[in-house]
Each structure stands twice: as structure tokens, then as C-alpha cells.
C-alpha positions as CSV (number, residue, x, y, z in Angstrom):
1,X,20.6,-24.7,22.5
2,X,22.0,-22.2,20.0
3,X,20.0,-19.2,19.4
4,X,17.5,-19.0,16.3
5,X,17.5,-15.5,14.7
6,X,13.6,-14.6,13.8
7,X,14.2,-11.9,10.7
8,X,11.2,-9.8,11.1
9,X,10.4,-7.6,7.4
10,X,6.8,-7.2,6.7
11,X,5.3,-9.3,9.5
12,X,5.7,-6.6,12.8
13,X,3.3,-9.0,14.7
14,X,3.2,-11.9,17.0
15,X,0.1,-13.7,16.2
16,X,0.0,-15.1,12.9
17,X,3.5,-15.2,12.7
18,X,4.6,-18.4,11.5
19,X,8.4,-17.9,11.4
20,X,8.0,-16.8,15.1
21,X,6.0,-19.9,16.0
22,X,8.5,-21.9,14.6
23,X,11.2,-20.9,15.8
24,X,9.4,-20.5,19.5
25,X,8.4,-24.4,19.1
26,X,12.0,-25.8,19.0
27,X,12.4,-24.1,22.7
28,X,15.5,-22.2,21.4
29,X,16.3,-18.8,22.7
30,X,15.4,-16.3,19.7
31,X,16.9,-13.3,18.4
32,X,14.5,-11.1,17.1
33,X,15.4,-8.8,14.8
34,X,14.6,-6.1,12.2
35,X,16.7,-4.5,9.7
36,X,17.0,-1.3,7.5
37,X,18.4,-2.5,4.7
38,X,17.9,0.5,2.2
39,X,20.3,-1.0,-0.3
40,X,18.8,-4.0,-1.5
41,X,15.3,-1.7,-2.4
42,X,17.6,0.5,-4.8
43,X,14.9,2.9,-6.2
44,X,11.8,1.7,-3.8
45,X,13.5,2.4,-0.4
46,X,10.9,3.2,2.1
47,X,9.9,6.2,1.2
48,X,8.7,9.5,4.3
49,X,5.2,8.6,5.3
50,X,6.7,4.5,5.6
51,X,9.0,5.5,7.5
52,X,7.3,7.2,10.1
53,X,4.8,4.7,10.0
54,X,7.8,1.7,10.2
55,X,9.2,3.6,13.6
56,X,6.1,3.8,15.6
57,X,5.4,0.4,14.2
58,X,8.8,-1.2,15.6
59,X,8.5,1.0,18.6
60,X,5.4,-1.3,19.2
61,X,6.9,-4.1,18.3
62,X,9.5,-3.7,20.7
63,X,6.8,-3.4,23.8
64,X,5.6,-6.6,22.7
65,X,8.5,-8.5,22.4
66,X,9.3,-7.0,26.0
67,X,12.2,-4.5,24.7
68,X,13.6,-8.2,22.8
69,X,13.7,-6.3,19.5
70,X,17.3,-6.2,17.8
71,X,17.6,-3.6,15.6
72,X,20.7,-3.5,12.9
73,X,21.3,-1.3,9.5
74,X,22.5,-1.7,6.7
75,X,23.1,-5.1,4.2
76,X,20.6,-7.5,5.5
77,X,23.3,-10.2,3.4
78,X,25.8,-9.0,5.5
79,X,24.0,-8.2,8.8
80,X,22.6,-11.6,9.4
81,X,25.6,-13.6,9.3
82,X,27.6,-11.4,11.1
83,X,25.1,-11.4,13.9
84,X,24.9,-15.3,13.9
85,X,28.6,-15.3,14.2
86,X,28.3,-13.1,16.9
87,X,25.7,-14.4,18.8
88,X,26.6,-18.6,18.0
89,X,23.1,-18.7,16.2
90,X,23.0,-21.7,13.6
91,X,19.9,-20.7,12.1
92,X,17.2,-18.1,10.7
93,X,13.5,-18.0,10.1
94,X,11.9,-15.4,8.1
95,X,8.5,-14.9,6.4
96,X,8.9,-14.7,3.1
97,X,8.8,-11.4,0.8
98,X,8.0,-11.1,-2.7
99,X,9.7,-7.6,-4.2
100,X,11.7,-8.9,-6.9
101,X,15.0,-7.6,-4.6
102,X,13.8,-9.4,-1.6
103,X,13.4,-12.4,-3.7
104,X,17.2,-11.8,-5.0
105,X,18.1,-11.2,-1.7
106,X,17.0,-13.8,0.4
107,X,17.3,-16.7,-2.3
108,X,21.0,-16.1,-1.8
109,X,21.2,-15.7,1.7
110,X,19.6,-19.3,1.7
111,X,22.3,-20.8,-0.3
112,X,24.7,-19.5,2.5
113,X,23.2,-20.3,5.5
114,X,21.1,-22.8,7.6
115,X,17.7,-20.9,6.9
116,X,14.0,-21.5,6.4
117,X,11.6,-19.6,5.2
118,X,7.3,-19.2,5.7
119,X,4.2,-18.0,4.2
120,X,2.7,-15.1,6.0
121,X,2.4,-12.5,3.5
122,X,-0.6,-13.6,1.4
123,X,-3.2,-15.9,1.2
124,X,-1.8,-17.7,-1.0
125,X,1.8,-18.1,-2.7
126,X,2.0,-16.1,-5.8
127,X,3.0,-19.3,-8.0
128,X,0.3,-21.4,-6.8
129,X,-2.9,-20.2,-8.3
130,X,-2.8,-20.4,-12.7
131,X,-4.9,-20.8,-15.3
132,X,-5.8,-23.7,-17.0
133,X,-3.0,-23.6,-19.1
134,X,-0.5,-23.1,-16.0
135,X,0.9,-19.9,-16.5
136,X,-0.1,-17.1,-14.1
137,X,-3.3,-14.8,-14.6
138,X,-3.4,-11.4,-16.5
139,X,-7.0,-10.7,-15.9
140,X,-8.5,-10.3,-12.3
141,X,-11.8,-12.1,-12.8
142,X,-10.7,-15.2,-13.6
143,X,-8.3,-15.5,-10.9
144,X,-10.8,-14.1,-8.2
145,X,-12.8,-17.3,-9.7
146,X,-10.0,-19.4,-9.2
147,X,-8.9,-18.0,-5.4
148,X,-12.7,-17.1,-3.9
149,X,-13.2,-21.0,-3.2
150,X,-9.7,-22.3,-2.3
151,X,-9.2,-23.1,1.3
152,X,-7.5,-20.8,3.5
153,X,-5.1,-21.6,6.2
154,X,-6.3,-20.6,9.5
155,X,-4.3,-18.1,11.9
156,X,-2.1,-19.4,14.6
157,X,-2.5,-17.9,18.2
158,X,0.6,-15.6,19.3
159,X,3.4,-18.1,20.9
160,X,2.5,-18.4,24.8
161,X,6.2,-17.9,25.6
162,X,9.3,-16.8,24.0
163,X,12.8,-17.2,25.5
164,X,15.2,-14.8,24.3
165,X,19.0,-14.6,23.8
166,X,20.5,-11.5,23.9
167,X,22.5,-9.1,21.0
168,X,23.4,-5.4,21.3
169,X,20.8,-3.4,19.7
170,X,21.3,-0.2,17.5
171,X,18.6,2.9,18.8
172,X,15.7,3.6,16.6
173,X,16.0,7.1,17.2
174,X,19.5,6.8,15.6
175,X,17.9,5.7,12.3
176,X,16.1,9.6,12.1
177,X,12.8,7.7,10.9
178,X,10.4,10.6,11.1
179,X,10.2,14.4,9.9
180,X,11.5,17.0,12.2
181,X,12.0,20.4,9.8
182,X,9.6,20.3,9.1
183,X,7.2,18.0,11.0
184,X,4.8,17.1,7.8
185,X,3.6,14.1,10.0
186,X,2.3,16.1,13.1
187,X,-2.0,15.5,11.8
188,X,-1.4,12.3,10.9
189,X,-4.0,10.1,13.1
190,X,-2.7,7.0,13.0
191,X,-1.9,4.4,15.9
192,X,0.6,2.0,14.5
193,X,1.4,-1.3,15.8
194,X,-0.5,-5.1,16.1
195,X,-2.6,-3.3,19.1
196,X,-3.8,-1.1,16.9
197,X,-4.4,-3.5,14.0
198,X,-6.7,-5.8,15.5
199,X,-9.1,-2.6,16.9
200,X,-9.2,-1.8,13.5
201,X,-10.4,-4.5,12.0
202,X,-13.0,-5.1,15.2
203,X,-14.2,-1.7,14.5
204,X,-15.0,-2.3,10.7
205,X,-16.8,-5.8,11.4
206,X,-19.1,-4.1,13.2
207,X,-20.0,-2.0,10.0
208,X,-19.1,-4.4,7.0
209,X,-22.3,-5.4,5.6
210,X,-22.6,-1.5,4.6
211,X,-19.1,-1.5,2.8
212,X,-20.3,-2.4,-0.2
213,X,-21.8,1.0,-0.9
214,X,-19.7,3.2,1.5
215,X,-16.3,2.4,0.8
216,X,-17.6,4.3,-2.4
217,X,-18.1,7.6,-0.1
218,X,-15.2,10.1,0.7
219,X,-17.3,12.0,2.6
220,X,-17.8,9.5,5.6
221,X,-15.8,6.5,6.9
222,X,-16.7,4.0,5.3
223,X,-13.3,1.5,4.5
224,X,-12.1,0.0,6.5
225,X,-8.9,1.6,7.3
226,X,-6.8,-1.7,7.4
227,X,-4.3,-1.0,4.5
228,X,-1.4,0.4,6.6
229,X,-1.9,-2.5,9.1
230,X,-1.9,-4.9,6.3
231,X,0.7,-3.7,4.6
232,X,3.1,-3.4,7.6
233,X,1.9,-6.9,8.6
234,X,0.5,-6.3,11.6
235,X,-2.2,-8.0,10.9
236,X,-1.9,-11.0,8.1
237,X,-4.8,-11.2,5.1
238,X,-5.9,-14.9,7.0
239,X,-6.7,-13.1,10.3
240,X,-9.0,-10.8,8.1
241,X,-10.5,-13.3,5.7
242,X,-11.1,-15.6,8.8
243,X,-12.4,-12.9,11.0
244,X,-14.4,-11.4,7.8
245,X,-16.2,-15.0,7.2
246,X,-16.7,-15.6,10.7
247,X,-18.9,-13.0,11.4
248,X,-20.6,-12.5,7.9
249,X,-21.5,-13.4,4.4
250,X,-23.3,-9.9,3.9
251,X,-22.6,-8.4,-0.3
252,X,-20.4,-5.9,2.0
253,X,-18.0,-8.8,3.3
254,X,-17.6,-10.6,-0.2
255,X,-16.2,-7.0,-1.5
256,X,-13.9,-6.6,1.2
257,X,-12.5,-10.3,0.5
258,X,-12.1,-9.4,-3.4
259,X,-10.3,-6.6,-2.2
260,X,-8.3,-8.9,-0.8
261,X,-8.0,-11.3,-3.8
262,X,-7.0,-7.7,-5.7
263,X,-4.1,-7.6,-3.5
264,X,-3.1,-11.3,-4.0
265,X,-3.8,-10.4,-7.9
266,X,-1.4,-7.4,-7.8
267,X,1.2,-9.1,-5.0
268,X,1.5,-12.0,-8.0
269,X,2.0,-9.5,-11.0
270,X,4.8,-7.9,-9.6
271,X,6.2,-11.7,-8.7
272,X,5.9,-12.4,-12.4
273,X,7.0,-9.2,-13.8
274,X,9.6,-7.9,-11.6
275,X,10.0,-4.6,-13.6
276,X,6.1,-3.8,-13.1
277,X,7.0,-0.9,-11.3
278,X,9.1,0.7,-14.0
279,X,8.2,-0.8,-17.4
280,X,4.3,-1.2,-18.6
281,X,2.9,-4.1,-18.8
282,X,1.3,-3.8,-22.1
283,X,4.9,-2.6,-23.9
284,X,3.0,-0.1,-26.6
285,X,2.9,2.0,-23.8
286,X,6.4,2.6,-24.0
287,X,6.2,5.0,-27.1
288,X,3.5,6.9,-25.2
289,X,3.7,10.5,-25.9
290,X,3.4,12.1,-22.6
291,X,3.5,15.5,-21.2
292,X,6.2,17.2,-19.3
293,X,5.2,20.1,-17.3
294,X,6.7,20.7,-13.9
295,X,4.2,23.2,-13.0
296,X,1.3,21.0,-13.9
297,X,2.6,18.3,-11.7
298,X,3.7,20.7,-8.7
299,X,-0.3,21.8,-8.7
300,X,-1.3,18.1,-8.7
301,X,1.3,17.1,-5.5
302,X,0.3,20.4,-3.6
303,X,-3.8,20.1,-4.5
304,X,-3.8,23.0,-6.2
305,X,-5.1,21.9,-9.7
306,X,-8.6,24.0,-9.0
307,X,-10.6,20.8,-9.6
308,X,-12.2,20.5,-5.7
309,X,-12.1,16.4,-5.7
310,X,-8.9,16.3,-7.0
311,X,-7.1,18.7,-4.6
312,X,-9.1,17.5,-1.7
313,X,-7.8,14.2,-2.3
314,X,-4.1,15.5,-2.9
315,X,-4.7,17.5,0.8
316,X,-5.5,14.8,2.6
317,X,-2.9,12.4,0.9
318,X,-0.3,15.3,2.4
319,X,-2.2,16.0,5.9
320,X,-2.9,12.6,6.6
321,X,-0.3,10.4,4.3
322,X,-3.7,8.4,3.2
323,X,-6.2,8.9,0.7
324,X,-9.6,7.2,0.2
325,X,-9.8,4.9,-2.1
326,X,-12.2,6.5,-4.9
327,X,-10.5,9.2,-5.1
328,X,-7.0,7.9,-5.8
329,X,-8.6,6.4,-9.1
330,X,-9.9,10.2,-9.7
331,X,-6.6,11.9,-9.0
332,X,-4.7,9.3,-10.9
333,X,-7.1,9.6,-13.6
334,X,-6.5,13.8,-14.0
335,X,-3.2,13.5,-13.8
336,X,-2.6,10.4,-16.7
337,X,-5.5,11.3,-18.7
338,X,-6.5,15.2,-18.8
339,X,-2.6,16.5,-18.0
340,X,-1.0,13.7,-19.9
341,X,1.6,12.8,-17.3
342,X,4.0,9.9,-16.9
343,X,1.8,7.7,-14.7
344,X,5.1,6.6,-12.8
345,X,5.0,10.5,-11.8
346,X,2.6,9.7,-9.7
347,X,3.4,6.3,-8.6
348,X,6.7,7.9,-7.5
349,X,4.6,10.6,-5.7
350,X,2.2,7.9,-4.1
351,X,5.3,5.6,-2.8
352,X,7.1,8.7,-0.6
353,X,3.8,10.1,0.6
354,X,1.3,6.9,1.6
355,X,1.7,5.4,5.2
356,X,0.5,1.9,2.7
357,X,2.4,2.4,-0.3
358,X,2.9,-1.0,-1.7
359,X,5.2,-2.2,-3.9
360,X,2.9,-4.5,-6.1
361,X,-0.3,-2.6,-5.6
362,X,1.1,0.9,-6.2
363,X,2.5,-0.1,-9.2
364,X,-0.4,-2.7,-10.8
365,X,-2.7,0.1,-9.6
366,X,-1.3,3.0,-11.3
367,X,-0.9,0.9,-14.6
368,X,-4.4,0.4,-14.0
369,X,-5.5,3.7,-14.0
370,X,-3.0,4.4,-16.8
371,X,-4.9,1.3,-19.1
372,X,-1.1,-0.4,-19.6
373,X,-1.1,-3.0,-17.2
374,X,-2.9,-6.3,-15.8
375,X,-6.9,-6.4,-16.7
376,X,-6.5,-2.3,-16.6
377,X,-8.9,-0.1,-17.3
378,X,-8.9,1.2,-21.2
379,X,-7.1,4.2,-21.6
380,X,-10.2,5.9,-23.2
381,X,-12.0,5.5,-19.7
382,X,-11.1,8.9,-18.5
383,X,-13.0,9.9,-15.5
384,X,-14.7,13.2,-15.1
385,X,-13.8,14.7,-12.1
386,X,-16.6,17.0,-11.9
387,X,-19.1,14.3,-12.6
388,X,-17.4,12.1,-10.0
389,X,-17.5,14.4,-6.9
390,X,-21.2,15.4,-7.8
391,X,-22.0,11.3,-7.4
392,X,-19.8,10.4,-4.4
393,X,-19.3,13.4,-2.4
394,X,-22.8,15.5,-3.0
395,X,-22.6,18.3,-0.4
396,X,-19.1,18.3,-0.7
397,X,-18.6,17.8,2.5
398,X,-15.0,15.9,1.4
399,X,-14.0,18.6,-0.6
400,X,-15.0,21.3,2.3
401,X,-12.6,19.2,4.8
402,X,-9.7,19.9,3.0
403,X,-10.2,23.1,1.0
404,X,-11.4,25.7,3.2
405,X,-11.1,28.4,0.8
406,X,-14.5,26.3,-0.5
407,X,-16.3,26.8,2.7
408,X,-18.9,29.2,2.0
409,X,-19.4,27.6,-1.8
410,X,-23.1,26.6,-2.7
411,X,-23.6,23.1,-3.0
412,X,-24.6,23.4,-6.8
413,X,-21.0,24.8,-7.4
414,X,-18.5,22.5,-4.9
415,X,-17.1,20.8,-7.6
416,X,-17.2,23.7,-10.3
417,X,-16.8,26.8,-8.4
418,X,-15.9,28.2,-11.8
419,X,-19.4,28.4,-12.8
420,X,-20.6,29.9,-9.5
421,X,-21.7,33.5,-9.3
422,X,-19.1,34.7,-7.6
423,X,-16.4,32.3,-7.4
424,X,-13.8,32.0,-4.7
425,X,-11.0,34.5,-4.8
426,X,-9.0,32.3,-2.7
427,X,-9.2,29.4,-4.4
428,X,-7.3,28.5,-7.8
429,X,-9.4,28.4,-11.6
430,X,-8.7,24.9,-12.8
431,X,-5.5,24.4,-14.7
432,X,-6.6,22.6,-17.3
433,X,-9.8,22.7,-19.3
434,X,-11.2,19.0,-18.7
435,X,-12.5,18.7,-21.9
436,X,-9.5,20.0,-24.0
437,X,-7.7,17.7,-21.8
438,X,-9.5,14.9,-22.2
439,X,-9.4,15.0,-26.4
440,X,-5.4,15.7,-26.1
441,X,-5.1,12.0,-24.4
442,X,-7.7,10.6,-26.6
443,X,-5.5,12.0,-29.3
444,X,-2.4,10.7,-27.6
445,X,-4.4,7.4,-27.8
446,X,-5.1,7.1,-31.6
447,X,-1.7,8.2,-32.3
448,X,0.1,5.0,-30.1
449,X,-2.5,2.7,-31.6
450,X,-1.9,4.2,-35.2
């Protein structure tokens, strides 16, 4: 039989995998194969912390498929038909993507080739779930209404064997995937790969009824860590939502399943409005009036704004190239609201530096925070940092973690050390005054609106 080339993207798994089961079924040797196609993504390449996540993630891949994983760079249009020509292949399964240049991309290479492609990104296909009136959803409730209850396909089982064919393989080491001068990666403390995915997720089942009220809490580990997994695809959203119903029906479980429908929600957005991650969604926003200060936005990036939640969270986005959830809506916040920058500063800022950093939820996120976008939050919801910390962090023990200069700082003060005593000499005053800052965007406001 002639080889079947099994185009692995966002799926770096075996179980679950429905491309791969297909192809395995028809007992044809497969190709396996991954490629770096940086072209196609134009602005959204992978940015650093994806691609030291995406080489320890193939580098696992590779182990499982037995040292089977082809490896091939550059024009994924090109690259696959010259490897079927050079192997004899006559067809190729993938799992289909949903980036507006993926779709581009691999609608073609269908009209070219002898190709099918599978659902093993979502839950659901992004065209599948409207409203009543057929057109896709703007507003999250409604469609979380219209998901919650629709049946889910259940996981397939890794194949039980796989016969390969054979291809040269480029090295990864070649591609220069990780930092070296300097090594910004070396505390980063994650294990990539499917291994690694599915101890996760065992790990948080045994605390999800809590999650409810502790993914709330930067201060201990309370999410469930899954989003890099996820997002890589080493493990799929039905082996969660399965695994998540299985073992409970708890407040905590139904949150972390319409975190999942948020996901679908954004995933679909970006389907429907390909230029999501450049344009708002609600176009007024266009003729915002925003800020441009380079020194404002270098103290944001490095966490050194002087506001303790806020440059905690930008430390441990940098240390750790993940931040907790909560407080990317506070950062995000500061920098849109009381500085008055571009929010696609900041979405550019998230997509190089988060090991997750997702097309369709960076973007639909950030417009969130920014009030322009899908079922976002107003613009005249401006959080108070101060305010925040004091209710989710308390004895600062986040904030302590990743500003040490804030060590010795009485509780009462962690998230003002401005008003303490004595405050820290170490430790930068705040760079913007957070009520000033917060009537300059409410002025901003009134003037788009007026």
C-alpha cells in the first residue's frame, strides 16, 4: 500500500487523534510529520515561549511515535506535496485548524491533493452552533446555553499499532527553537508532551470541586494548569470534558467546562472574523484616542509599574512564560484603562511571551478587557488594582513570590507600599496615579462615544 502522510499542527498526541486513527485503520504505512511553516502565520508566527514549548513538545512526540516523527520547514503548500512525491504517498490526513491562514492554507492544499481532513481541535465545529436566526453568536451566554447540553463525541483510545514508512528527517536542534543568549526559559517548570498532559489533568480532578473559588486565587494553585497542553493539543477539550463529567458534577466542574465553552466561544469569533486579532470588533474603537508612551509600556513588560499585583503578574509571565488567570484581566486592565495603551500592545506582548498564547483567545480576550470586542466587558469597568490584590491575594503572598524587594512589607501595605511608613527603597513608586488614570480613559471614553 502507498504511504498516508499524517500532518500533525496542533494535535502532538496519539490518543484522541482522529487523523491518526484514520489513517492507522486503512493498515497503510504512515508518515508522520510536523512542519514549521512560519510563512503562512505572517504576523502570528510562533512567538519565544511557543517555541520552546513546541520543541520539548515534538521532542516528546517523537518518543512516542518511536523516533517516526518527520520533521520539514518551511511552505507547508509546498512541503507536503513534495514529500508525497518523494515518498509515493497518495494521500494526507490532518486535523483541522481554524486561524484564518490555516483555513487559507489548507482549503487549497485540498483542491490539489487527495486529502481529508478531522475534527480534533474543539468540541464542536465553529459553524455548527448559531442562534436562532442562524448566524453565529456575539454574546457568550447564549451560546454557553446553546453548547452546555449538546452531545459530545467521546475520545478514541491511542491506535494499538502503527506501521511506518520511512522519509529523511530534518533535526530539531537545527530549527534553534529555544533561547540560548540569553536562556530566559531556564525557571520555566514545565513538562511538555501528551505524558505530561494527562498527569495534569489527573492531578486537577482530584481538586476540581474547589475550582470554583480557587482558580480565583494567585496566591495558591488553584487552575488547573491545562492551557499549554490544550493548546498544543496534547490533550483534546473531549478528553477533558469527558474526564471532567465522569468524575464530577460539583459547581467547580461546571466552571471548568464553561471555561471550556469560553474557548469554543473565542475559537469561533476569530473563525467568523478573521481580522479579530488586528481590528476591534466593535469598529468605534478604531478612532480610540490612545496613549503612546514607550516608557510606560517598557515598566508594564519588565513589572516595574510600582503597582505590586501588576508587576507580580508581569514577573511571573517572564520567569515562568505563564500567568494566572486573574491577574491577566488586572494587568490587561492597567495597561488599556489607567495607561491608555493600544490593547494590541499587549496582545502582541502576550503572544511572544505565553507557553498558551492562542490565536482566538489572546485576541477575543484582550478585546475583552479592552470593552471592543465579543460580549466584552464595558470600557468604563476599569479594575482597581489595589482593590483587586487586597481581595484575591491578602497576605500578598503572590506579590512577595515575585517581588522580593516587597519581602519585609506589612501586610496592610503589599499592595500600596506607597502609603506605608517607610516604603521600600528598592522598589519603584507607581507610575501612574490610578485615579488620574482612571478619569483620563473615562475621558477617552465620553469623547469616542461623543
Amino acid at each position: 500500500m502507498n504511504p498516508i502522510i499524517v500532518w500533525f499542527q496542533q494535535d502532538l498526541r496519539l490518543a484522541d487523534n482522529p487523523a491518526l486513527k484514520a489513517a492507522a485503520a486503512t493498515g497503510a504505512p504512515l508518515i508522520c510529520l510536523f512542519v514549521l511553516d512560519d510563512g503562512a502565520a505572517g504576523d502570528w508566527k510562533w512567538g519565544g515561549a511557543s517555541r520552546w514549548w513546541l520543541h520539548h513538545s515534538l521532542t516528546a512526540l517523537g518518543k512516542s511515535l518511536k523516533g517516526n516523527l518527520v520533521l520539514r520547514r518551511g511552505d507547508a503548500a509546498a512541503v507536503i506535496p513534495a514529500l508525497m512525491h518523494e515518498t509515493g504517498a497518495d494521500r494526507v490526513f490532518w486535523n483541522r485548524c481554524y486561524e484564518p491562514f490555516a483555513v487559507a492554507r489548507d482549503t487549497a492544499l485540498k483542491t490539489g491533493l487527495r486529502a481529508e481532513s478531522f475534527s480534533g481541535m474543539l468540541l464542536h465545529e465553529p459553524w455548527e452552533i448559531k442562534t436562532g436566526a442562524g448566524t453565529p453568536f456575539r454574546v457568550f451566554t447564549p451560546f454557553w446555553k446553546a453548547m452546555r447540553d449538546r452531545p459530545v463525541e467521546k475520545p478514541c483510545p491511542a491506535p494499538k499499532a502503527l506501521k511506518f514508512g520511512s522519509a529523511a528527517s530534518e533535526r530539531l536542534e537545527d530549527w534553534k527553537l529555544l533561547p540560548v543568549k540569553p536562556d530566559w526559559a531556564k525557571k520555566f517548570d514545565w513538562t511538555p508532551g501528551e505524558k505530561s498532559a494527562q498527569g495534569a489533568l489527573y492531578d486537577f480532578l482530584d481538586d476540581i470541586d474547589d475550582y470554583g473559588h480557587a482558580r480565583d486565587l494567585p496566591d495558591r494553585d488553584g487552575t488547573s494548569r491545562l492551557s499549554p497542553h490544550l493548546h498544543w493539543g496534547e490533550i483534546s477539550p473531549r478528553q477533558l470534558w469527558h474526564a471532567v463529567r465522569a468524575r464530577s458534577h460539583s459547581q467547580g466542574s461546571e466552571t471548568f467546562l464553561k471555561e471550556l465553552g469560553w474557548r469554543e466561544f473565542c475559537a469561533q469569533l476569530l473563525f467568523h472574523n478573521p481580522d479579530l486579532p488586528s481590528r476591534p470588533l466593535d469598529r468605534r474603537f478604531a478612532k480610540f484616542r490612545w496613549r503612546t508612551s514607550e516608557t510606560d509600556f517598557r515598566a508594564w513588560t519588565t513589572g516595574q509599574t510600582g503597582i505590586p499585583i501588576v508587576d507580580a503578574g508581569m514577573r511571573q509571565l517572564w520567569q515562568t512564560g505563564w500567568m494566572h488567570n486573574r491577574v491577566r484581566m488586572i494587568v490587561a486592565s492597567l495597561l488599556i484603562k489607567h495607561l491608555g495603551i493600544d490593547w494590541q500592545r499587549g496582545e502582541e506582548w502576550f503572544w511572544d511571551t505565553l507557553v498558551d498564547a492562542d490565536l482566538a483567545s489572546n485576541s477575543a480576550n484582550w478585546q475583552w478587557v479592552a470593552g471592543c470586542g465579543a460580549d466584552a466587558a464595558p470600557f468604563f469597568r476599569i479594575f482597581n488594582p489595589v482593590l483587586q490584590g487586597e481581595k484575591f491575594d491578602p497576605q500578598g503572598v503572590y506579590v512577595r513570590r515575585f517581588i522580593p524587594e516587597l519581602k519585609n512589607c506589612p501586610d496592610k501595605y503589599i499592595h500600596k507600599p506607597w502609603d506605608a511608613p517607610q516604603p521600600p527603597k528598592n522598589y519603584p513608586a507607581p507610575i501612574v496615579d490610578l485615579a488620574a488614570g482612571r478619569d483620563r480613559a473615562l475621558s477617552a471614553f465620553r469623547a469616542l462615544k461623543g
